[in-house]
N, C-alpha and C positions, 0 to 999 in steps of 0.2 A: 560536803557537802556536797556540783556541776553540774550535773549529769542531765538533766532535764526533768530528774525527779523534785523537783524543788517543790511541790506541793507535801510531799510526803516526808524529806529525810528528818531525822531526830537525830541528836547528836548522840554518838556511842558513846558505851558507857566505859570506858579504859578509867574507872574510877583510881588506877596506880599501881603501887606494889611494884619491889623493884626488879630490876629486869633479872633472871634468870638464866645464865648460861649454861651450856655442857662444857667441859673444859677444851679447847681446839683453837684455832687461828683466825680469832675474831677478826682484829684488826687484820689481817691482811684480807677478811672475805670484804670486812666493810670496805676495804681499798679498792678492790677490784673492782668494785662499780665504777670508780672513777678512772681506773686504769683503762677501762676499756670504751670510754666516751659516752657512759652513761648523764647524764642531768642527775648525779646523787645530790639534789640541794635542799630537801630538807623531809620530815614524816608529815605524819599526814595529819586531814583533819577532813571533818563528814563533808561529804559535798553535796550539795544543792544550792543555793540561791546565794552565793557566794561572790564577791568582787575585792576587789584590795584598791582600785583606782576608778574615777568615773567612765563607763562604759564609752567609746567613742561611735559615736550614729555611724559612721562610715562605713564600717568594717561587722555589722553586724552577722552572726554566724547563718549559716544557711538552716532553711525549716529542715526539723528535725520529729521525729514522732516520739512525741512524750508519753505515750500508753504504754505501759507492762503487761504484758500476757498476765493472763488471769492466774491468781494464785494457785497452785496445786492442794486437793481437797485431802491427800495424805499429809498424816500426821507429822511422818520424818521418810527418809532414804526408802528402810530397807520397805514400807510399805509402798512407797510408789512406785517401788520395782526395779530389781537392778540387774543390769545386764553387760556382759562382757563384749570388752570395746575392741579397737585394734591395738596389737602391741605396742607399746613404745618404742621400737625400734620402730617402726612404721609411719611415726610422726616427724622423724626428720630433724629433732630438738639441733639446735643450734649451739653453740658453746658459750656464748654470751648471756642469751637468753637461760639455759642450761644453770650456771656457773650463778645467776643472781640468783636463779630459784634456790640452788645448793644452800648456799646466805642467809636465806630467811628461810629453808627448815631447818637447817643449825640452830639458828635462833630459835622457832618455835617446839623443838622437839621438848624441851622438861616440863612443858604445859601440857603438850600433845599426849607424854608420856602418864600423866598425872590426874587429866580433864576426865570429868565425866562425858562422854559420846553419847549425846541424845538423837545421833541421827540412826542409831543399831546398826553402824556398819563396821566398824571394829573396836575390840577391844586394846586397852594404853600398851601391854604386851605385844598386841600386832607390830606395833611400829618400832620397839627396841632394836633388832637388827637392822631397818634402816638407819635408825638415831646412831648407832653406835658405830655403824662404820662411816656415817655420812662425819664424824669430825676428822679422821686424817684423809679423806678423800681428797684428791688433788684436785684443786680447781679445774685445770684445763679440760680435765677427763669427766667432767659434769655429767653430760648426756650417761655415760655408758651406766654412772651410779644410777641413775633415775631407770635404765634397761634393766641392772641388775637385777633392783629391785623392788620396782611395780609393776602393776598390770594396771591398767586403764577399765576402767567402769559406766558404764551409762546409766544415770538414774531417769526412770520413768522412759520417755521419748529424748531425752535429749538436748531438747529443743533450749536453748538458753538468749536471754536477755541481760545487757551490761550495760550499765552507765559511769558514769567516771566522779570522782571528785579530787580534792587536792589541799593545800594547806594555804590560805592566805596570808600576805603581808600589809598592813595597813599602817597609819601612821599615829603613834600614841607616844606617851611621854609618862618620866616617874609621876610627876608634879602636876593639876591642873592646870592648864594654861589659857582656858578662855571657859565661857561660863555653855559655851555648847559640847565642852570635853564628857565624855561619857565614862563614869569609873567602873570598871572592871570587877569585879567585887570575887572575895573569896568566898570559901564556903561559910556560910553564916552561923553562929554557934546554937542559936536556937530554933537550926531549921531541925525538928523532929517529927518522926511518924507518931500517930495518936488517933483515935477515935474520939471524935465531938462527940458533947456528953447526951447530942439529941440522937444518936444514932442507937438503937435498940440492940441487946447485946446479942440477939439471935442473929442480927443481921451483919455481925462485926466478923466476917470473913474473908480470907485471903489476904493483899495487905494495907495496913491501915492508910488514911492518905497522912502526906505531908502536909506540915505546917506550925504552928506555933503556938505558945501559951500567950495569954496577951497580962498584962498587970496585973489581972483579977483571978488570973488562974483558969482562963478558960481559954480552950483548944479553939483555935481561930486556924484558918487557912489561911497560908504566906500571902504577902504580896503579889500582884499579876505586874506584866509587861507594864501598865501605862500606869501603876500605882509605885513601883521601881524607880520609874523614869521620873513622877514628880518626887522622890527624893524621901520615900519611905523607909530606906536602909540607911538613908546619910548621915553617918556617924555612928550606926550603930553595927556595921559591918566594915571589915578590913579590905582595903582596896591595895589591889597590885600596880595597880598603872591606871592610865586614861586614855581613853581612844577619843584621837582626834575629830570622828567624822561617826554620828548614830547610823548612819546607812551603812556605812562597811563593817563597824560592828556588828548590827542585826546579822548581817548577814555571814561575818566570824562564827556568831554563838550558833547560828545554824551546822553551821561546816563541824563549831565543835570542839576546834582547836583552831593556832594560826600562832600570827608574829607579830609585834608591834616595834617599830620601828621606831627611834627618839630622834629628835633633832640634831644629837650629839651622835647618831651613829649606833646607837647601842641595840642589839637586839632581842626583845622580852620577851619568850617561849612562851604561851600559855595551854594548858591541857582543860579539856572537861576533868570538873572535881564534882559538880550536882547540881540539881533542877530545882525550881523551887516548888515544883507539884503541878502547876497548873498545865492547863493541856495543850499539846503543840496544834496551832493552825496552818497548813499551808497557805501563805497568800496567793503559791500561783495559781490554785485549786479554785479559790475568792475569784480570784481577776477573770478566769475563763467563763465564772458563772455569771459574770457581769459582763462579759462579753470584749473583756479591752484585751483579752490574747488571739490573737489567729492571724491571718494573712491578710485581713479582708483593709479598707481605708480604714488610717486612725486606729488600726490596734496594732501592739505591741509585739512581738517574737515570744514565741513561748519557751520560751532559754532564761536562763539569768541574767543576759546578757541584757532580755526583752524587760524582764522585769526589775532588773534598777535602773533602766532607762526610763520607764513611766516615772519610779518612785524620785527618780531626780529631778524631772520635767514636770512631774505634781506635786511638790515639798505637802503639801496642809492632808491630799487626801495619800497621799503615799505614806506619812507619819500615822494615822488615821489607817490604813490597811495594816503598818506594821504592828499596831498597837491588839488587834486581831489575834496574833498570836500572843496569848497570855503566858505562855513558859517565856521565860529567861534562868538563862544557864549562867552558872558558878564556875571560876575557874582556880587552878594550880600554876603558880609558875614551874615550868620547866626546864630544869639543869642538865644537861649531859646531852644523849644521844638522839631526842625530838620526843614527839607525842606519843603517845602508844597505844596500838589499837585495842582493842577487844581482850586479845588472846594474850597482853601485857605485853608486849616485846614492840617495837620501836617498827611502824610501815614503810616502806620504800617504796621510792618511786618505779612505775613499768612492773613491780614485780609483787605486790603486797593487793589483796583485792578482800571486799568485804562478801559476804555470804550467809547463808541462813544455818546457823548451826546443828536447828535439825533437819539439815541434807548436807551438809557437809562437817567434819570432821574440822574444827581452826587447828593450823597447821599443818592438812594435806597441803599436795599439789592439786592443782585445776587445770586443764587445758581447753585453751578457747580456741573457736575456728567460727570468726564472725564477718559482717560484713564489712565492719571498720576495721583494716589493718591495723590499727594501732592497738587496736584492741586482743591482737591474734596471741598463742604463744603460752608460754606455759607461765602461773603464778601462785601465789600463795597465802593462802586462806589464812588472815591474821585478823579480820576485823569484823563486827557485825552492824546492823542499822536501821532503823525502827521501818524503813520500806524496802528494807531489803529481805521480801520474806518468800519461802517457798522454793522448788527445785528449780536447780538451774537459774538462778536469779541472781549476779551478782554488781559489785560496785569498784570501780578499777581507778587504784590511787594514782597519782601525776605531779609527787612531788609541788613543789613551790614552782613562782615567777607566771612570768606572763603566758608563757606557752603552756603553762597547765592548767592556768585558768582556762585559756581558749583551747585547749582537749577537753576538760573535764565538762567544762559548761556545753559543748555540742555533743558530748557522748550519750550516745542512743544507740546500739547494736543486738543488732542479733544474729543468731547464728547459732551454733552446738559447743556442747560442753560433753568433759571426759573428766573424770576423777579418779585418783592416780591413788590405787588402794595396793597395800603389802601384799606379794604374790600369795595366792589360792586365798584370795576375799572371797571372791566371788563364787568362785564352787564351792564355799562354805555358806554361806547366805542363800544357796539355791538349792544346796543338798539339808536345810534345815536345822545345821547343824548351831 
């Protein structure tokens, strides 16, 4: 969810399907994050407005500028222009940095291989010789694969904006344990798409909306945010767990995914499984138009950090702004390897980044050169997110715990981006071929 987009993000849709590999040295690549002092501690989940523990005033993150360059008015890539970057020898790639990119396009290559590319910049073909030799490449020799074989691409100007999000951990339990526990709900069995019988069938195009039949047999739209919460699913939908606290949940379902934590120690994976139709609101979008975010006396930081500190310091109208956004999201417990972004395959932390898929390919590489270092380096396109749109726009995971909250929730960069396309992309894209 972090980043300072919290007005805007939606949770991804990694609706499931199970991971796909090419055959090669899984486990040791997933090792090597930790071999080499990475924070491999857990995948991801949407970042914006996101928290796992009550904000502390003290330590508040410094101002940050939450505006995104304007969206790019091309359609995908190859229309807004693509042009050839400096080599990849020329960036300096490091071996660490290098070595986890290798990791997750192992991972993402039988998607990459298979996806339709809505951004026109290659075809599944292009990227076989990288796929197929990137599974016995030697780790240590990371960089030199990534020389062999790409060339680096500029789309449009270049010019790129990055935010961050990460996966939260909050504190939930199998069982309710007090009458403030919030249930988690799974996918509900009669959430279906349908056209209301008042909508005229000339007008029944694209796709229909969600929502339900009700007793009499007529097409009703689901439940919203503050019809959920008075207990309009209770009992008649499957619940995975309970979250102990409605403010760190709100702000889970944003993210998208996360962790719940039991009393006894246990820890409950959940992934986005589906929405119940209704439309996502940004509160932080609300709060600035009301004026409680800025720098000025008596408002807020415009971070997440800024806005569950209001919503905890306002219990009546901070329940009352969450209620504002009428989607609430459906979840899956998650077994094995963590949540999974977009492109199906499992995010990592430092190296796994969301993007617009028509300007980027999920499962290239991306190379950033921004103002926040942490943000710098080379990563890989595995996720998307409903404000993450347009060239050069992307959303940089940060794993779990406290330090990725406090990265993800301050992350606001800018600076240029490279897109690391199979050699002669680009003099095929310019020669019209």
């Amino acid at each position: 969810m972090g980043r300072a987009s919290w007005d805007w993000r939606v949770p991804f849709g990694a609706s499931g399907g199970e991971i796909i590999r090419l055959p090669g040295p899984d486990a040791k690549l997933h090792n090597f994050k930790s071999l080499l002092g990475g924070a491999f501690t857990g995948m991801a989940a949407l970042a914006a407005l996101t928290g796992c523990a009550v904000i502390p005033k003290s330590s508040p993150p410094g101002p940050i500028n939450t505006s995104p360059p304007p969206v790019s008015t091309a359609a995908n890539a190859s229309l807004a222009g693509v042009t050839r970057g400096p080599s990849v020898g020329a960036l300096g790639l490091g071996r660490t940095d290098a070595g986890e990119a290798l990791s997750g396009f192992i991972e993402s290559c039988p998607q990459l291989l298979r996806r339709d590319d809505g951004s026109g910049l290659a075809y599944g073909a292009d990227w076989r010789p990288a796929c197929e030799a990137a599974i016995g490449w030697p780790v240590s020799d990371a960089p030199r694969f990534f020389q062999t074989h790409f060339e680096t691409a500029r789309i449009g100007d270049g010019s790129a904006f990055a935010t961050g999000y990460f996966e939260p951990e909050i504190a939930g339990s199998r069982t309710r344990r007090s009458a403030s526990d919030v249930p988690v709900y799974a996918m509900p069995d009669d959430l279906v798409r349908a056209w209301p019988a008042d909508v005229p069938a000339a007008e029944r195009t694209g796709r229909a909306p969600l929502g339900r039949y009700d007793a009499n047999g007529n097409f009703e739209l689901y439940p919203d945010r503050a019809a959920i919460e008075d207990g309009a699913l209770e009992g008649r939908v499957p619940v995975i767990a309970y979250a102990a606290d409605p403010v760190e949940f709100f702000f889970l379902q944003i993210q998208g995914s996360g962790r719940l934590r039991t009393p006894q120690g246990e820890v409950i994976r959940i992934g986005y499984a589906g929405q119940n139709g209704r439309g996502y609101t940004g509160i932080g979008g609300v709060m600035r138009e009301r004026g409680l975010l800025g720098d000025g006396p008596g408002q807020y930081a415009g971070s997440m950090q800024g806005i569950m500190a209001y919503i905890r310091e306002n219990p009546r109208d901070g329940a009352d702004l969450m209620r504002l956004n009428k989607s609430w999201i459906f979840f899956r417990e998650l077994t094995g390897d963590g949540p999974l972004g977009a492109l199906g395959v499992p995010v990592r932390r430092e190296s796994s980044v969301a993007a617009d898929p028509a300007f980027v390919p999920l499962g290239a590489p991306v190379w950033l050169d921004m103002d926040r270092g942490e943000a710098d380096g080379l990563w890989i396109a595995q996720d998307t997110g409903g404000a993450i749109k347009g060239a050069n726009r992307f959303d940089t995971f940060w794993g779990a715990g406290e330090d990725a909250r406090r990265i993800a929730g301050g992350m606001s960069a800018r600076g240029t981006a490279l897109l690391f396309l199979p050699k002669g992309t680009v003099e095929r894209l310019n020669s019209g071929q």
